[in-house]
C-alpha positions in Angstrom: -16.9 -8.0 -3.4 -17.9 -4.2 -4.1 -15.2 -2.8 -5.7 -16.4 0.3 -4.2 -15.6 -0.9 -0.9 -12.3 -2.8 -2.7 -9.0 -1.3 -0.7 -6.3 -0.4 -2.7 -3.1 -2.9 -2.3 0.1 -1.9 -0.7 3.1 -0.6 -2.3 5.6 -3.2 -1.8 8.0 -1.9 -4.1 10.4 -0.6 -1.4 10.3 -3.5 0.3 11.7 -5.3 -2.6 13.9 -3.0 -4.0 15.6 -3.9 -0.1 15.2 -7.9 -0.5 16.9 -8.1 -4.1 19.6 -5.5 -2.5 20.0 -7.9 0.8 20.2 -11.2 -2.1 22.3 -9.6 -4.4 24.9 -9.0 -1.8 24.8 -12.3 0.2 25.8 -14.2 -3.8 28.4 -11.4 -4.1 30.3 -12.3 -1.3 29.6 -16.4 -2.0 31.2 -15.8 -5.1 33.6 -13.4 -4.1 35.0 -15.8 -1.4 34.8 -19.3 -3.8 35.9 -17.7 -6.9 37.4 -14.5 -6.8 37.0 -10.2 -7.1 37.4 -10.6 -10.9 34.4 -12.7 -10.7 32.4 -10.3 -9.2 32.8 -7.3 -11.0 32.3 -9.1 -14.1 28.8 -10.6 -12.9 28.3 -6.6 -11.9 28.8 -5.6 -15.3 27.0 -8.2 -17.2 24.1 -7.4 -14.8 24.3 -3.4 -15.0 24.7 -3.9 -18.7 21.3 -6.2 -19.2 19.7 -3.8 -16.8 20.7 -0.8 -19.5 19.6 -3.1 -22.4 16.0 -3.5 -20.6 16.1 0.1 -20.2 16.8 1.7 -23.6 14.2 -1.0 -25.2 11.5 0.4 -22.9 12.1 3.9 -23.3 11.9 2.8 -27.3 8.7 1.4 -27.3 7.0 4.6 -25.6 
């Protein structure tokens, strides 16, 4: 193929910023009803930490 003639691909980053929303929430309210609130908010906060982890090692490395 060209890759004059090459289309550029779609942005499909909204679309999964919406599906890991949509899963996220589904296994917060499994686990919320099998094991408990306390459950949830600490699986929040291990997540929101790791996702602040990932984020100050990027932002070291530029």
């Amino acid at each position: 193929m060209d890759p004059q003639t090459r289309q550029p691909a779609p942005d499909y980053f909204p679309a999964n910023l919406v599906m890991i929303f949509v899963n996220m929430l589904w296994i917060f309210v499994a686990l919320w009803a099998v094991f408990g609130l306390e459950v949830v908010i600490l699986l929040a906060v291990a997540i929101n930490h790791g996702i602040t982890v990932i984020d100050h090692r990027r932002k070291s490395r530029q």
